[in-house]
C-alpha atoms as one frame of an Amber mdcrd trajectory, in Angstrom:
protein
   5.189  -2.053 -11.629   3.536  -5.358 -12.854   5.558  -7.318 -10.910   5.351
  -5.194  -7.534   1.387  -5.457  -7.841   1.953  -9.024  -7.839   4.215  -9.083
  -5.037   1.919  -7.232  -2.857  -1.420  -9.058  -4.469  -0.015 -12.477  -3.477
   1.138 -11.477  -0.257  -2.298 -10.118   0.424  -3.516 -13.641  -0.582  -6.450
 -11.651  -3.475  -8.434 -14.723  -5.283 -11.909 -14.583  -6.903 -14.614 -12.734
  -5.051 -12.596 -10.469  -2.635 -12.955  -7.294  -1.929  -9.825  -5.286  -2.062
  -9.356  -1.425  -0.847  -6.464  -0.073  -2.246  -5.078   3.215   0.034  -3.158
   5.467  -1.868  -4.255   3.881  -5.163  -2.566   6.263  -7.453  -3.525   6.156
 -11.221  -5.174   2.661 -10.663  -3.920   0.032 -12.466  -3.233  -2.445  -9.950
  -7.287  -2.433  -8.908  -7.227  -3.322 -12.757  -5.004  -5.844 -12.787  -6.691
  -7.163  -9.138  -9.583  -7.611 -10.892  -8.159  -9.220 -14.234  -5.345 -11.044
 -12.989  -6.906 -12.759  -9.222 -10.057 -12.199  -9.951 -11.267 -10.543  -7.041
 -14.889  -8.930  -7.096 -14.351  -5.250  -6.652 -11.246  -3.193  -6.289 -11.906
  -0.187  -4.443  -9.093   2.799  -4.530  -8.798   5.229  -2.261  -6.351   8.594
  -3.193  -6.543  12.477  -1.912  -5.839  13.852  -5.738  -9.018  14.280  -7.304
  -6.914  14.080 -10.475  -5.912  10.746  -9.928  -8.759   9.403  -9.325 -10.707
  10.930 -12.393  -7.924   9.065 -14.362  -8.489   6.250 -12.828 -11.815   5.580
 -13.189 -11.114   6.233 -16.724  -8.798   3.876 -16.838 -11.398   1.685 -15.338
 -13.914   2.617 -17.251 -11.897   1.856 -20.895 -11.010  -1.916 -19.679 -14.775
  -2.473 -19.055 -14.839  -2.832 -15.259 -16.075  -0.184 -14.116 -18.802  -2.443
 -12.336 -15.881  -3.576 -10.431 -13.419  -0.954 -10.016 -13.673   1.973  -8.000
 -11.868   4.804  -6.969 -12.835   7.537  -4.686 -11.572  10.869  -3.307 -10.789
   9.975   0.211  -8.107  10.363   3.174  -7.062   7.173   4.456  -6.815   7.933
   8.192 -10.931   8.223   7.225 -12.188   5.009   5.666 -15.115   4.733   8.000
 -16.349   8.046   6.822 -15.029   7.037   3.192 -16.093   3.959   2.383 -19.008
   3.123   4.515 -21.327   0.832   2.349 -17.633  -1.043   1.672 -16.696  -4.271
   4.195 -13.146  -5.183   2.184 -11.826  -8.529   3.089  -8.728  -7.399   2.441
  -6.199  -4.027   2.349  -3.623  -2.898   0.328  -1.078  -0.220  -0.350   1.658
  -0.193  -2.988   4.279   2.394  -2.269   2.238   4.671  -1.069   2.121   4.771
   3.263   5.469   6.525   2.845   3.593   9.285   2.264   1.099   9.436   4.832
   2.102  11.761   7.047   0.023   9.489  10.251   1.031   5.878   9.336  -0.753
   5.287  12.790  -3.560   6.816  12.057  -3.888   5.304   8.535  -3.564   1.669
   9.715  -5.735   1.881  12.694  -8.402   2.965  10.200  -7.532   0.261   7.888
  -8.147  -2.349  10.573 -11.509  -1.159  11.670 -12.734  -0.965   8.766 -11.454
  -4.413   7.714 -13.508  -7.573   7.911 -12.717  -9.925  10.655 -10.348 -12.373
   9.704  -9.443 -10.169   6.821  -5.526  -9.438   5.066  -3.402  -6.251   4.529
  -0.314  -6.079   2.512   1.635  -3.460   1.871   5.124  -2.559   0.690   7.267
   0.653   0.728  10.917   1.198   0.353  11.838   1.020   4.282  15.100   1.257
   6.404  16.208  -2.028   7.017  17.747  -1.586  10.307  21.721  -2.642  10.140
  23.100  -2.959  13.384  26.327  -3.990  12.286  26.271  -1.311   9.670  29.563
   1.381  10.530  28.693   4.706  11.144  29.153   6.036   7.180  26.775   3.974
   6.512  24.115   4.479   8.980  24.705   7.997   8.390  24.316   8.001   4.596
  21.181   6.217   5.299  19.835   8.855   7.235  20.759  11.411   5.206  19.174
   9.688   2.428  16.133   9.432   4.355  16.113  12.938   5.073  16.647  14.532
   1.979  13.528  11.941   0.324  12.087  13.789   3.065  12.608  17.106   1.942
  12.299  16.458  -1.135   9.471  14.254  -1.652   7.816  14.452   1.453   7.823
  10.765   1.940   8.326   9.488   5.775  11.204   6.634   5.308  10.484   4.724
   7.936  12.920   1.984   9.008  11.189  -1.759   8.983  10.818  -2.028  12.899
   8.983   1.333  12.906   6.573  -0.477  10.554   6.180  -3.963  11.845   5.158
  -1.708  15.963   2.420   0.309  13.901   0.915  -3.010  12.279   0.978  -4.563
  15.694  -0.270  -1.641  17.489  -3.510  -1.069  14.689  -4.529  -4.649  15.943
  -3.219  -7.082  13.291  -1.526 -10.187  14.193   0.370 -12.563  12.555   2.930
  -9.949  10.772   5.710 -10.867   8.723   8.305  -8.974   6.655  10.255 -10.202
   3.329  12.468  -7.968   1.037  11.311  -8.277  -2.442  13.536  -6.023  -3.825
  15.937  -8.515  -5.677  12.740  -9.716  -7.061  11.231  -6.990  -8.219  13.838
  -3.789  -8.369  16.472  -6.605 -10.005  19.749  -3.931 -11.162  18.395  -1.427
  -9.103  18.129  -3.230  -5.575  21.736  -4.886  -6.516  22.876  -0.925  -6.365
């Protein structure tokens, strides 16, 4: 987990004073370790279990930065309505857009309510698309997908399908890297 949060935190470029939203924060500790570790200025999570986001403000709370670390019932395809006295410099979301049900929706929301000039990085387990994968393969992968689907309700989505929704929420500049032999290690390799 440590190492994914960095992954993402260094792709989103976070140094001192930024101001990070985190969609889909889960239980919080990577807005802690945002805040310890790059020292931006205020981490704020976003997360539609009230649960969650009790525990992590706890969790906030007990590492003494609650002045700096934030988390707030919210649906992501609503940041303007969410977070309106918040103008982030930059966005980001650790395995967590797989389970938006409107990736669209979620990143167009993200960009308006991004500063200009401002940074998103994400990462998800995605569908790198194979074309010279045979047809087992492709359709293992698919049934894969599917039954995470079912079971899960995450949206695999393949890599291209992310890489057109970036573009078409208005961010430029996008790029794609596997870190999955750097931080799955055994796991990727199977």
């Amino acid at each position: 987990s440590a190492a994914l949060c960095a992954a993402v935190a260094e792709a989103a470029g976070l140094r001192s004073g930024d101001v990070v939203v985190n969609i889909g924060s889960g239980l919080g500790q990577p807005d802690v370790d945002f805040v310890e570790h790059f020292g931006v200025a205020r981490s704020v999570g976003v997360n539609v279990h009230a649960g969650q986001v009790a525990y992590a403000n706890a969790r906030a709370r007990q590492a003494g930065l609650a002045h700096a670390v934030e988390h707030r019932v919210a649906d992501a395809c609503t940041l303007d309505r969410a977070l309106p006295d918040i103008e982030p410099n930059r966005l980001v979301a650790i395995e967590s857009l797989a389970e938006m049900p409107d990736l669209d929706a979620v990143l167009r929301a993200g960009f308006a309510r991004l500063c200009p000039g401002g940074t998103i990085a994400f990462c998800d387990v995605s569908l790198r698309p194979d074309r010279r994968a045979g047809l087992l393969r492709r359709v293992l992968g698919a049934t894969l997908a599917r039954t995470t689907a079912a079971l899960y309700g995450d949206a695999w989505r393949s890599t291209d399908v992310y890489v057109e929704a970036v573009r078409a929420a208005g961010f430029v500049d996008v790029a794609v890297r596997s870190i999955g032999a750097d931080v799955y290690g055994p796991t990727f390799r199977h």
